[in-house]
C-alpha positions in Angstrom: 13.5 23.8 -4.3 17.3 24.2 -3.8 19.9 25.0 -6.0 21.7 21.3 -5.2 18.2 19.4 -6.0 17.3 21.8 -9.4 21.2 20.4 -10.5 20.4 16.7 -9.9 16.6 17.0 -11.5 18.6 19.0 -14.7 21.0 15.9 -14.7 18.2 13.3 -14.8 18.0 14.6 -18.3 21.2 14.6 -19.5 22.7 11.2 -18.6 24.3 12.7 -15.8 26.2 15.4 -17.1 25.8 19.3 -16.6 27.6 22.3 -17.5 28.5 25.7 -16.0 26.8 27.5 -19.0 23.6 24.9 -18.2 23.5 26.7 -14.8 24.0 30.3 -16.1 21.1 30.0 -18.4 18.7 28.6 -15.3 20.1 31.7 -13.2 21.9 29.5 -10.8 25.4 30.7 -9.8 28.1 28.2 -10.7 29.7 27.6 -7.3 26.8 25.6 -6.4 28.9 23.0 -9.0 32.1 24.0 -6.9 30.5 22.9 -3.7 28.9 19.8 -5.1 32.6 18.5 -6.0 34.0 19.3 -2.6 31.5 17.3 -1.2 31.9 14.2 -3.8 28.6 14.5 -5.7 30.0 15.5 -8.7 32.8 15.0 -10.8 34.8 17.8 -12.8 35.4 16.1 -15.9 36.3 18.8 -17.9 36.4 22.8 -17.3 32.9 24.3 -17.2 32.0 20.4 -17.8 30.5 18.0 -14.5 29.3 14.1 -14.3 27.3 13.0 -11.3 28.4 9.4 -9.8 26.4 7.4 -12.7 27.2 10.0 -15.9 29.5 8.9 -18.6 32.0 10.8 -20.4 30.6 11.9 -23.4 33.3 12.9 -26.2 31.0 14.1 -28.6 29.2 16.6 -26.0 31.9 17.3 -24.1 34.2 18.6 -27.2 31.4 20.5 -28.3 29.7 22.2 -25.2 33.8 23.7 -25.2 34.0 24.5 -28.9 30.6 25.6 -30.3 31.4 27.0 -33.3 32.6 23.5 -34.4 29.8 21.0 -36.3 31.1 17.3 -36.6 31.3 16.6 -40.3 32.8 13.8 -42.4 33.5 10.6 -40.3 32.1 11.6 -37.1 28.9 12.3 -38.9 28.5 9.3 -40.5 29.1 7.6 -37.3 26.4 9.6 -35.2 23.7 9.3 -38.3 24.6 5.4 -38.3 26.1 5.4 -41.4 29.3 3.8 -40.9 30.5 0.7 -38.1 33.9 2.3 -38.1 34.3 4.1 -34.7 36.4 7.3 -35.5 39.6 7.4 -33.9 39.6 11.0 -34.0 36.8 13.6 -34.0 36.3 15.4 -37.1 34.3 19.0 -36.9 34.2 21.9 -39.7 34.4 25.5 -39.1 34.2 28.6 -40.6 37.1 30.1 -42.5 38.9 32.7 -40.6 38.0 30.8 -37.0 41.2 30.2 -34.9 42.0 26.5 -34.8 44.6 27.4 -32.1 41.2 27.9 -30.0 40.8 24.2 -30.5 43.2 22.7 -27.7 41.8 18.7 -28.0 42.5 15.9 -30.4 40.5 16.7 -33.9 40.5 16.6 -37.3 39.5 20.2 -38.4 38.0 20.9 -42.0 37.5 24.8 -43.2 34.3 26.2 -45.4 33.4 29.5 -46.3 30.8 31.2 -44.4 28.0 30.9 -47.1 28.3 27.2 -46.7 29.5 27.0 -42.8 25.6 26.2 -41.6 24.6 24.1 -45.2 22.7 20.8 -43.7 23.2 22.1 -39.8 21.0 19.9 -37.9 21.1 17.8 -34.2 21.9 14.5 -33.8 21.6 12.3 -30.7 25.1 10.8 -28.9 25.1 7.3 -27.7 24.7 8.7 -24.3 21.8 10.3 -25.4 23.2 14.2 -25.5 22.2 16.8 -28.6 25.1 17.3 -31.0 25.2 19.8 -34.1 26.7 17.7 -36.8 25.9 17.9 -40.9 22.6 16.0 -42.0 23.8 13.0 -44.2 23.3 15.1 -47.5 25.7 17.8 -46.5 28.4 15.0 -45.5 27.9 12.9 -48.9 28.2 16.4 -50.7 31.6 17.0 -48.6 32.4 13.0 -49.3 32.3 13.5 -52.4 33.9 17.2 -53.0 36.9 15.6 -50.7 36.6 12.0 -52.3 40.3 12.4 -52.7 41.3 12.3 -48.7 38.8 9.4 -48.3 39.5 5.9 -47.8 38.0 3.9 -51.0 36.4 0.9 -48.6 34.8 3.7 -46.2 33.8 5.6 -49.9 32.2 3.1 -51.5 30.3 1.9 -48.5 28.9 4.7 -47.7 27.8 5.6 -50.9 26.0 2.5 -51.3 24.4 2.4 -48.0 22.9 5.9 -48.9 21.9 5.0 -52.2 20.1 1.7 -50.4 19.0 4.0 -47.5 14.8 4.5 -47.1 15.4 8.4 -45.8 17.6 9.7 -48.7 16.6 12.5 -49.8 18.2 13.4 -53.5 16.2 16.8 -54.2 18.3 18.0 -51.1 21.5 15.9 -52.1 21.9 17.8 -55.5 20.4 21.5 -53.8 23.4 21.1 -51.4 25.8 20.3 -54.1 24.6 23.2 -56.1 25.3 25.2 -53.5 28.9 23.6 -52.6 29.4 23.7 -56.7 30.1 20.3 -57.1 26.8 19.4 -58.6 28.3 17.3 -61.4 30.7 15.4 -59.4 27.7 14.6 -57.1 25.5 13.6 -59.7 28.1 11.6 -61.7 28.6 9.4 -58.5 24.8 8.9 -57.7 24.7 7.5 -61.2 27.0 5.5 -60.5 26.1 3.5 -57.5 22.5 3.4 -58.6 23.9 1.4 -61.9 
C-alpha cells in the first residue's frame, strides 16, 4: 500500500483530519503531507495539522494536538460532557504550575494547579466531529466549579449544579474523593446539600 492511500485510510477515522505526529508514529515521513498539499488533496490547516477536502476544523483537537500538556477544564468541559447549552466563546484548558503560558500562542482561558492535582479526573471525551480530547471528568470540573465558584457566572452555577445533582451518572463517592484531594471537601459538600434540598 502506498504512503498517499495509508494517509487517506488513517483519515477515514478521524473525520478527515491528520497530523504530522499521526504520521511519525506510523513511520511515514511527513513530506508525504507536503506533497499531498501541493497537489490539492489536502489542506494545511494549522502547522503539523491537515484536513482532506470533506474534514472540518476541529478547535478542540486542533488546539490540543499543538498544546498537549493542556486538559480542557471548566466551561469547555461542561460543554464536551453535555453539561451546559452555552457554546464557550473561548477555550478553557488547565495546566500544571510552572508550564510556560507564553508556549500557548491561541485564544484560551488558562487555569493553573499544582502538579499533585494536574492529572485529578483526566479522562477522554469525544468532539462533535468525533476526535478524542483530554478534558476533566464532570467530578473534577464541579470540584473546580465549586473551589472557583467566585469567577463563575451564578445562572451557568446554579444550572450546572442542578443538572448534576438530577444527572443518572453522578457519581458522589468520587465527587467528595476529588474534593478531598483538591481540599475543598466542605465547600463541596455544603453545596451538594444544598441543591439536593
Amino acid at each position: 500500500m502506498n504512503h498517499a492511500k495509508i494517509i487517506r485510510e488513517k483519515m477515514k477515522n478521524t473525520g478527515g483530519i491528520i497530523t504530522a505526529k499521526d504520521l511519525r508514529a506510523s513511520h511515514i515521513p511527513s513530506v508525504y503531507l507536503t506533497r499531498m498539499v501541493e497537489k490539492g488533496k489536502l489542506i494545511r490547516a494549522d502547522r503539523g495539522i491537515y484536513l482532506d477536502s470533506t474534514g472540518d476544523y476541529d478547535e478542540y483537537y486542533f488546539f490540543q494536538t499543538k498544546y498537549s500538556v493542556a486538559i480542557f477544564s471548566y466551561v469547555s468541559a461542561l460543554f464536551l460532557h453535555g453539561l451546559t447549552d452555552i457554546i464557550p466563546n473561548e477555550l478553557e484548558v488547565t495546566v500544571y504550575k510552572g508550564y510556560n503560558p507564553h508556549r500557548i500562542k491561541d485564544k484560551a482561558r488558562i487555569h493553573y494547579v499544582t502538579r499533585n492535582i494536574y492529572e485529578l479526573g483526566l479522562t477522554e471525551s469525544k468532539t462533535a466531529f468525533g476526535n478524542h480530547v483530554k478534558v476533566y471528568d464532570v467530578e473534577r470540573t464541579i470540584c473546580d466549579m465549586i473551589k472557583n465558584r467566585n469567577k463563575i457566572e451564578v445562572e451557568l452555577f446554579s444550572k450546572t449544579m442542578h443538572r448534576y445533582i438530577q444527572s443518572p451518572k453522578k457519581d458522589l463517592h468520587k465527587l467528595y474523593e476529588y474534593a478531598s484531594e483538591m481540599k475543598v471537601y466542605q465547600k463541596v459538600k455544603d453545596i451538594i446539600e444544598l441543591v439536593y434540598v
